[in-house]
C-alpha positions in Angstrom: 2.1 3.0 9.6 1.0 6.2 10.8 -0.2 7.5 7.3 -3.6 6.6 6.2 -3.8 4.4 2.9 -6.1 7.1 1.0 -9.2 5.8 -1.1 -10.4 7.4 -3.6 -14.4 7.6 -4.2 -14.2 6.8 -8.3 -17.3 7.2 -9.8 -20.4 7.7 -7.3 -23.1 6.6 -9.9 -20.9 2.9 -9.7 -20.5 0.6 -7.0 -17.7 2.4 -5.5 -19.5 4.0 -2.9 -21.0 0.9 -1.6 -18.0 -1.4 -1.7 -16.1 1.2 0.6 -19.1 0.8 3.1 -18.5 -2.7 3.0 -14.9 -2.8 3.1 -15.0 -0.8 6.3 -17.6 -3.0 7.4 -15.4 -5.7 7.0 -12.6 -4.2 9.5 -10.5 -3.0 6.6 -9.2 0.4 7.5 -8.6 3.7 5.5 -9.7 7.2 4.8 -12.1 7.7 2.0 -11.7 10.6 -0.2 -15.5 11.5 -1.9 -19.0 13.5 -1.4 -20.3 11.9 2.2 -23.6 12.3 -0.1 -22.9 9.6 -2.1 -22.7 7.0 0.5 -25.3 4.5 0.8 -27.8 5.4 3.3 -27.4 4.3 6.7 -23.4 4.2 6.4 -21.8 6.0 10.1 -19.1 8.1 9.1 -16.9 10.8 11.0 -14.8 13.8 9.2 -11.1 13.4 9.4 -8.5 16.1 8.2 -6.1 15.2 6.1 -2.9 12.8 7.4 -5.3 11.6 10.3 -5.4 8.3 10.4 -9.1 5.9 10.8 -10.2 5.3 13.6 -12.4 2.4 14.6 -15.5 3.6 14.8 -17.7 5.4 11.9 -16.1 5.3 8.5 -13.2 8.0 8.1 -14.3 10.3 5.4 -12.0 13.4 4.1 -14.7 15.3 2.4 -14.3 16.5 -1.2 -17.8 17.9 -2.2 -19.2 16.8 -6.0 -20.6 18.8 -8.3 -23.9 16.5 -8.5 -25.9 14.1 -6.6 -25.3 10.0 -6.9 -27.8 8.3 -9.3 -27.2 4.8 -9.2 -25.9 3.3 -13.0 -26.7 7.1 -14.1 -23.2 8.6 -14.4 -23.5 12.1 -14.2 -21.2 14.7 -16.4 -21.1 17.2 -13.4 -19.3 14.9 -11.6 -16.4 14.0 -13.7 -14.6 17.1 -12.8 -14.7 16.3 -8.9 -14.1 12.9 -10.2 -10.5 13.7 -11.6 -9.7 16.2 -8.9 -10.4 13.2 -5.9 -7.5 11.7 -7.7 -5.3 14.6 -7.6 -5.9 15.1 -4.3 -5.0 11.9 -3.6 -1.6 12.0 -5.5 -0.7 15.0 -3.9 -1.6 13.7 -0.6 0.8 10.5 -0.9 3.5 12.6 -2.5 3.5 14.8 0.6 3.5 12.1 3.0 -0.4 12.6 4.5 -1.2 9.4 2.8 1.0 6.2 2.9 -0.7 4.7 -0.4 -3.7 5.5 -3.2 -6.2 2.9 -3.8 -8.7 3.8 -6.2 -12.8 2.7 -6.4 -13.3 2.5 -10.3 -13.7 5.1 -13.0 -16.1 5.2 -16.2 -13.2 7.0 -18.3 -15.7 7.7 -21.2 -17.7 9.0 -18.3 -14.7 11.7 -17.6 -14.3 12.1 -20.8 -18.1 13.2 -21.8 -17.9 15.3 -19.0 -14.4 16.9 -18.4 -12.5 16.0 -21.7 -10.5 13.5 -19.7 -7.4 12.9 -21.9 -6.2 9.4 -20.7 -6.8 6.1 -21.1 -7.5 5.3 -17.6 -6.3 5.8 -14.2 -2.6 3.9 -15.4 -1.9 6.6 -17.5 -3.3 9.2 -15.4 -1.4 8.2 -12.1 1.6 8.3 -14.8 1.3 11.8 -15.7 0.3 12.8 -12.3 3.7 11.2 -11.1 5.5 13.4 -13.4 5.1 11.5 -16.9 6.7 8.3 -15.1 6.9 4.8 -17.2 5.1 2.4 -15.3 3.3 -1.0 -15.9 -0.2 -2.2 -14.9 0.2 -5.3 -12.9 -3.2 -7.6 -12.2 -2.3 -9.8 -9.1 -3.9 -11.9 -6.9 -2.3 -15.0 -4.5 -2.2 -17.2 -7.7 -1.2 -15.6 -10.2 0.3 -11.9 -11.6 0.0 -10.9 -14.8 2.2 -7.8 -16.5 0.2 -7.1 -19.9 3.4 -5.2 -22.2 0.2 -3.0 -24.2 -2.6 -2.4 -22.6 -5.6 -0.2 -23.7 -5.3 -0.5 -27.3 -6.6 -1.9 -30.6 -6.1 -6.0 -30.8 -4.4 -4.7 -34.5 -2.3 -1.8 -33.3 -0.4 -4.6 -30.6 2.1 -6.1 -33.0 3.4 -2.8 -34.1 3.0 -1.4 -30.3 5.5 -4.1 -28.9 8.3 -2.9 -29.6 11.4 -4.4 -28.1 12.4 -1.1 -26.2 8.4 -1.6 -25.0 8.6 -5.2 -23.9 11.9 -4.4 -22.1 11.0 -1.5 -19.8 8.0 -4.0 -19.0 10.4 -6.5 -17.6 12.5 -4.0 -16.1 9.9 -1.9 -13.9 8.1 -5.4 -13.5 11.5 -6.9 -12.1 12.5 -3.5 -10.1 8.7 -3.6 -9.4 8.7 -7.7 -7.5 11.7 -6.9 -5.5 10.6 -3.0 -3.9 6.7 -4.2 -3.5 6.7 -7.4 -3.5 9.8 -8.4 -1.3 11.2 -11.0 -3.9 14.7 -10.7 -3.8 15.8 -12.4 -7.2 12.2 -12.3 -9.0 11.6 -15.4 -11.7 9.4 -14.0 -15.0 7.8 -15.6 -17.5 7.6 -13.9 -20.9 4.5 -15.1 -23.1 4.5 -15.4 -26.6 2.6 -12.7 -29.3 1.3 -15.4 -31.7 0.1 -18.8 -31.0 2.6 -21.6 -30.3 5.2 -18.4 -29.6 5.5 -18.2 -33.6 6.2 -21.9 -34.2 9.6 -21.3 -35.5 8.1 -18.4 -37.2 5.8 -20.6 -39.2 3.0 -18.1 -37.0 4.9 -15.1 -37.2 8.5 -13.7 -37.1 8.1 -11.6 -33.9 8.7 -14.1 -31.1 12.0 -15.4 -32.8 13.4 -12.0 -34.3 12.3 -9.7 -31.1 11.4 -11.4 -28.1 13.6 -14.3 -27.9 16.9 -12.5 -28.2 15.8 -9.7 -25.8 15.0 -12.7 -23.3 18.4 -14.0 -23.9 20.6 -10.8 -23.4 18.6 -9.7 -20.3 18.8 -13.5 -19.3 22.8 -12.8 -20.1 22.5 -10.0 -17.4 21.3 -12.0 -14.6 17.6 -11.4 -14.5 16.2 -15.1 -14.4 13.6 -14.3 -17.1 12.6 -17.3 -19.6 10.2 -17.5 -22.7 8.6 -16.3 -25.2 6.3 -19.5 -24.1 2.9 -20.0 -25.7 0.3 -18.0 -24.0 -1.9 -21.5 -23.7 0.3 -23.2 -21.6 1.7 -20.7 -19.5 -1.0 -20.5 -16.7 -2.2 -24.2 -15.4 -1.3 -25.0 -11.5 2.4 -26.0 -12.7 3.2 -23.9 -15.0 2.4 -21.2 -12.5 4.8 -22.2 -10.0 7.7 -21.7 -12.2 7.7 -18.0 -12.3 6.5 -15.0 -10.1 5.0 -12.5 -12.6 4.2 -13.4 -16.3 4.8 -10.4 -18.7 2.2 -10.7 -21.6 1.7 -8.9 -24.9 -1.0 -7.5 -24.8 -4.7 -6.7 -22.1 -6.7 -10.2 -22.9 -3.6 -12.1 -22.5 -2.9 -11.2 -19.3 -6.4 -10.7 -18.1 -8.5 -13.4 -19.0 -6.1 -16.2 -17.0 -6.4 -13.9 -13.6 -10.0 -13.2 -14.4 -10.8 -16.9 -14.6 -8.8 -17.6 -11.7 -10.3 -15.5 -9.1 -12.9 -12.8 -10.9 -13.5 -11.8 -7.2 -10.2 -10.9 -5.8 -8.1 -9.8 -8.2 -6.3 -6.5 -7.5 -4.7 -4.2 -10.0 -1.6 -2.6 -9.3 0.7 0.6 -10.9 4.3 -0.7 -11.3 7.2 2.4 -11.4 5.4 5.0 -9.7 6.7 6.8 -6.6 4.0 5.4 -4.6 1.9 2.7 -4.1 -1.4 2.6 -6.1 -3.8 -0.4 -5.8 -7.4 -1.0 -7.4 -10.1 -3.8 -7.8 -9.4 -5.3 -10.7 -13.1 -4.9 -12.0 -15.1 -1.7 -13.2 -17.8 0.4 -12.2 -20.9 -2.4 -12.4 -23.6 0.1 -13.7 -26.0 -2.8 -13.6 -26.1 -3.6 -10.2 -25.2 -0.3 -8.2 -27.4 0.6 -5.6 -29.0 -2.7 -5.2 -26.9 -4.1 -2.3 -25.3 -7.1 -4.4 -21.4 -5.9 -4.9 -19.1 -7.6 -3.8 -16.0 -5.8 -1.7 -13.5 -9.1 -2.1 -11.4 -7.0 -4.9 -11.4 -3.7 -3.0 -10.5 -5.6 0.1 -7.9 -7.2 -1.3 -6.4 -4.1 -2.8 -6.3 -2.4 0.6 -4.6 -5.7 2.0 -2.2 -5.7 -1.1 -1.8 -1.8 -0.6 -0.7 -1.9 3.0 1.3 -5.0 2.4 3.2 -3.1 -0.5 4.0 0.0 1.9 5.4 -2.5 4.3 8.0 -3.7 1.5 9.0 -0.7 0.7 9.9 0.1 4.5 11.6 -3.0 4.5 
């Protein structure tokens, strides 16, 4: 790989800053994208241009100056504009071939919003638009478990009318496409969770997982994905269940993240499904709380970068 896998600062006021000082510290290899400001004191980094790879000596940094200075757990409004445009930079980087994937430190979106009327819902949609108004899927993965949520930053009362069927099946189909270009799974095996509990009980708990779910599982099933379900959510994610399938597509954000959460909080990774390039994150936020006191932990951000490189190395493949 001779293009750098780019990482994007996020917000300086979180624990971004200080997770990419660990990560490096940790041998994991990249080019950050941020204010060298921002940094937590002591870190050794060196300048790089853009499409030059890290070296192995002071952290790679490609400098993008912000608008203000880093106050730990203080998000600051001048920022969110330099924020935003890391990111682009970042997409247009990857799209041009100077970076061989994005992975992105976290983002306060009402934090954007506040201070640069930040339309999106998060960096999902963003990358999304950025890509050219792309469908993709978030994807939360880690070596147990990954988890496809069909709806994601929405209402808990606006999901049954959100899942759709033409919803839930461009989330299989970008989550199959998805397991086979980044993943490497030739003939990928999903699991397809119920809405309501007990997948509807025979629609004594709702209609939707008989009238919608089930007879899109069995025509796609019909085309030769090997896709099963709607199974009850409560039953889909112990050891054995697990080791039936290789993603599980859920309806809607708690679904799918409270199983990978309580399976490894640490190392979970999030990843973009359907976009033209690779995009990883750690699959946890900001951490106002504890930034700047020398207590976050890089296992997510390391494992995104692993996941990251791994993912361009399918592709290739």
């Amino acid at each position: 790989m001779t293009a750098p896998i780019l990482l994007t600062c996020g917000d300086p006021a979180g624990i971004g800053p200080e997770i990419a000082a660990k990560a490096w510290a940790a041998g994991e290899r990249f080019v950050w994208i941020g204010d060298p400001r921002h940094l937590p004191a002591g870190t050794a980094w060196q300048e790089v241009s853009e499409g030059q790879a890290p070296g192995n000596g002071a952290m790679a940094v490609l400098r993008h100056d912000l608008a203000g200075p880093a106050r730990p757990g203080r998000p600051d409004p001048h920022n969110a504009a330099g924020i935003i445009a890391v990111i682009e930079r970042a997409v247009r980087l990857v799209q041009s071939g100077k970076g061989a994937a994005i992975c992105t430190a976290p983002i306060n979106k009402k934090a954007l919003k506040d201070g640069a009327a930040f339309a999106f819902p998060g960096h999902t949609e963003f990358l999304a638009h950025l890509a050219g108004g792309r469908r993709v899927v978030m994807m939360l993965a880690c070596p147990e478990l990954r988890v496809v949520p069909a709806t994601i930053h929405i209402p808990l009362a606006e999901v049954p009318d959100a899942l759709t069927e033409a919803v839930l099946e461009a989330t299989i189909r970008i989550t199959h496409a998805g397991l086979r270009r980044d993943f490497g799974i030739a003939n990928p095996r999903i699991a397809v969770a119920g809405l309501n509990p007990h997948a509807g009980e025979g629609g004594a708990m709702g209609w939707e997982d008989e009238r919608m779910i089930r007879p899109l599982i069995t025509r796609l099933a019909a085309e030769g994905l090997d896709i099963s379900g709607p199974w009850p959510a409560d039953t889909l994610f112990h050891a054995r269940a697990r080791a039936g399938y290789d993603a599980a597509i859920c309806a809607y954000h708690d679904q799918a993240l409270i199983p990978i959460k309580t399976i490894d909080f640490a190392g979970g990774v999030n990843v973009t499904l359907g976009l033209p390039f690779v995009r990883t994150s750690p699959d946890h936020g900001t951490a106002y709380d504890i930034a700047g006191t020398g207590l976050a932990d890089p296992s997510s951000l390391v494992a995104a970068l692993r996941m990251a490189r791994n993912m361009v190395a399918a592709r290739a493949r």
